[in-house]
C-alpha positions as CSV (number, residue, x, y, z in Angstrom):
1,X,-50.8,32.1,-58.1
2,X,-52.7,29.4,-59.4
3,X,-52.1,26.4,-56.1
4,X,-53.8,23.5,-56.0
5,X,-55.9,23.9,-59.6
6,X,-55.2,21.1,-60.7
7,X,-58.0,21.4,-64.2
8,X,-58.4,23.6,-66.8
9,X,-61.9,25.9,-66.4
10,X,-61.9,26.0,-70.5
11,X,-62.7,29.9,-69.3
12,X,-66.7,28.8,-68.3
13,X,-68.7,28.8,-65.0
14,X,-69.2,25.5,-63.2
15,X,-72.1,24.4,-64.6
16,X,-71.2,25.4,-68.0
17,X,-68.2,23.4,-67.4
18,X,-70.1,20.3,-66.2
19,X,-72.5,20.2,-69.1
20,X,-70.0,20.9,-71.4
21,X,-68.0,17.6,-70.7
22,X,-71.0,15.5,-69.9
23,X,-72.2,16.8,-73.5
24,X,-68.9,15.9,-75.1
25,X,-68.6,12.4,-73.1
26,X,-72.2,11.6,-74.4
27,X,-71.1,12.3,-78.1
28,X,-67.3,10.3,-77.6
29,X,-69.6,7.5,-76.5
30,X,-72.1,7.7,-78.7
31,X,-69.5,8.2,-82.3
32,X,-66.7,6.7,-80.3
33,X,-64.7,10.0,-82.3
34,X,-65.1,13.8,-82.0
35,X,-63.3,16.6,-82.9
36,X,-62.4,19.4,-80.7
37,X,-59.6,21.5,-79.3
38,X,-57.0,20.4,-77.5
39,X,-57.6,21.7,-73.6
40,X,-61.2,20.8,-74.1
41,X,-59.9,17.0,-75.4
42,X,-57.4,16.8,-72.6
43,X,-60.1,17.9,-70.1
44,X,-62.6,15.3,-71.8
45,X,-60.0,12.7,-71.2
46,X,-60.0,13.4,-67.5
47,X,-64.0,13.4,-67.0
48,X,-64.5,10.1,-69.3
49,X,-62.1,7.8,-68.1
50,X,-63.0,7.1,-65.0
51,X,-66.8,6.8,-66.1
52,X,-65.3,3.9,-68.4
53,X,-63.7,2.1,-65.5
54,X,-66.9,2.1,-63.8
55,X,-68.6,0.9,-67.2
56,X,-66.5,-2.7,-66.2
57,X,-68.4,-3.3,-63.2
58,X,-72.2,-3.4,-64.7
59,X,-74.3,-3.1,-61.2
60,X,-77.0,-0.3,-60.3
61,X,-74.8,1.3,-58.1
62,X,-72.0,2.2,-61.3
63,X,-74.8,2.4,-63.5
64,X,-76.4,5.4,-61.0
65,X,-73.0,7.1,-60.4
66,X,-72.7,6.9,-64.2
67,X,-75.3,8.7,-65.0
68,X,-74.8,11.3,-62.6
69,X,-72.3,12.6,-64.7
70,X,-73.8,11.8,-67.8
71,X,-77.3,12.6,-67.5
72,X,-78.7,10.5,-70.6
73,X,-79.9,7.3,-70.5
74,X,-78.7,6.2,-74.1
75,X,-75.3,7.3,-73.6
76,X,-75.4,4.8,-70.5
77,X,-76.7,1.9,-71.9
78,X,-74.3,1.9,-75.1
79,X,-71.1,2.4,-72.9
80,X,-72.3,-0.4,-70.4
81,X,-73.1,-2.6,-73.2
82,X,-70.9,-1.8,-76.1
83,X,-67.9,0.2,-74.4
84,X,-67.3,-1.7,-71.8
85,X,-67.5,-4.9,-73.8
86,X,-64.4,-4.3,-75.6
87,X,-62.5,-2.8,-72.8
88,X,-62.7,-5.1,-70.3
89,X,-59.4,-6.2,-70.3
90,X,-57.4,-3.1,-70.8
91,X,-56.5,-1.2,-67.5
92,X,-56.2,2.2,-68.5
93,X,-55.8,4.6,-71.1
94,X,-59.6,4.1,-73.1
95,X,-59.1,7.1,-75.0
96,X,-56.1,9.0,-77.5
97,X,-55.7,12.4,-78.8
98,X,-54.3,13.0,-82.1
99,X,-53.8,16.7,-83.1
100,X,-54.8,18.0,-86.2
101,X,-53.3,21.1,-86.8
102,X,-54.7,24.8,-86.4
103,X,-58.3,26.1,-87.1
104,X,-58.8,28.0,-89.7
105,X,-61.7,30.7,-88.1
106,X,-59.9,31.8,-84.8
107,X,-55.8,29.7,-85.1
108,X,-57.0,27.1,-82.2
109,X,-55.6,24.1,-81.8
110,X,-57.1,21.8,-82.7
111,X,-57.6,17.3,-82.1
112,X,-59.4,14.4,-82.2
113,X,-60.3,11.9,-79.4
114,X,-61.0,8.9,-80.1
115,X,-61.6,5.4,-77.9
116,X,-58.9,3.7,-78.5
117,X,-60.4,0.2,-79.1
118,X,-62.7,1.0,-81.9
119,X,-60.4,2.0,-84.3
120,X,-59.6,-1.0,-86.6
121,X,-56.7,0.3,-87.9
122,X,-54.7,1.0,-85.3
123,X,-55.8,-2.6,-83.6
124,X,-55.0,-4.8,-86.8
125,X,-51.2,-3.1,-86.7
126,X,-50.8,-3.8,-83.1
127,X,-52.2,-7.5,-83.2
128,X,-49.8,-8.3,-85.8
129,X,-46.8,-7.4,-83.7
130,X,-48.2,-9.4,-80.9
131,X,-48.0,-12.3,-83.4
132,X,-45.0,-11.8,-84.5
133,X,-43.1,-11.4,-80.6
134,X,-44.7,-14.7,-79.8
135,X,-42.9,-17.0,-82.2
136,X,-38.7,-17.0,-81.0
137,X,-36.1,-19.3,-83.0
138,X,-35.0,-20.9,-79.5
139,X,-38.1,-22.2,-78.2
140,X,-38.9,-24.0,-82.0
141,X,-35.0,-25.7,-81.8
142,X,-35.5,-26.7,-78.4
143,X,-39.0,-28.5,-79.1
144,X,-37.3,-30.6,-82.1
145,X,-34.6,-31.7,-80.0
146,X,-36.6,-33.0,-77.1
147,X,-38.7,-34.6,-80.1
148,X,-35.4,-36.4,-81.5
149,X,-34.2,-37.8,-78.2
150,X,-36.3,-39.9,-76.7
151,X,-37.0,-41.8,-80.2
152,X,-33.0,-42.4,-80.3
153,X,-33.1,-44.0,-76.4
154,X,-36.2,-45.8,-77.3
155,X,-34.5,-47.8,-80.1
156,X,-31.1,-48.5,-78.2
157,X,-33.2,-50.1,-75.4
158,X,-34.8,-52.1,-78.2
């Protein structure tokens, strides 16, 4: 009976497991884009994500508990500088996982994740839908009509 595992052990010992994802969070931070297989992506998912809501809050205190996980300095300072920079004002969901299909050498499963808010071309789609929801044929007839009456009253009182 497997209650109250609530993660995948990706079939490693603890600290295999720990270096593992601190390893793979480095290199998500660092290319903003790896490729690997899906448990270990899901997994990733769960160990980075909260690291990048602490990344919002830039004091020693995040910075230290940060790097606990982490364990490299350079991996720090880009997602406290960089990172956090562009998701500031998103609250949740920094990362997505897109499969790929199966390798070739052993059938795996296979995925990428990727940080969401460095992909261009997903972000130029999605701010021209933004654009495009803003702008409603009521609000534009409504704003020439209050234009109109107040010049017709104007001129009768003249």
């Amino acid at each position: 009976m497997r209650h109250g595992k609530k993660f995948n052990h990706l079939g490693r010992k603890t600290g295999h497991r720990k270096a593992l994802l601190s390893n793979m969070a480095c290199s998500l931070i660092e290319h903003k884009r790896i490729t690997t297989t899906i448990a270990k992506a899901r997994e990733l998912r769960k160990y980075a994500e909260p690291l990048i809501t602490k990344s919002k809050e830039d004091t020693t205190h995040s910075r230290r508990i940060v790097f606990s996980y982490l364990r490299n300095k350079y991996a720090v300072t880009e997602l406290f500088r960089e990172v956090a920079a562009k998701v500031g004002d998103r609250p949740g969901g920094y990362t997505r996982i897109i499969k790929l299909g199966n390798r070739q050498g052993d059938n795996a499963e296979m995925a990428m994740i990727e940080l969401v808010d460095f992909n261009e071309l997903y972000n130029a789609n999605a701010n021209k839908t933004a654009k495009k929801a803003k702008s409603t044929r009521r609000g534009r007839k409504k704003a020439t009509e209050t234009e109109e009456t107040p010049d017709v009253e104007t001129k009768d009182e003249n």
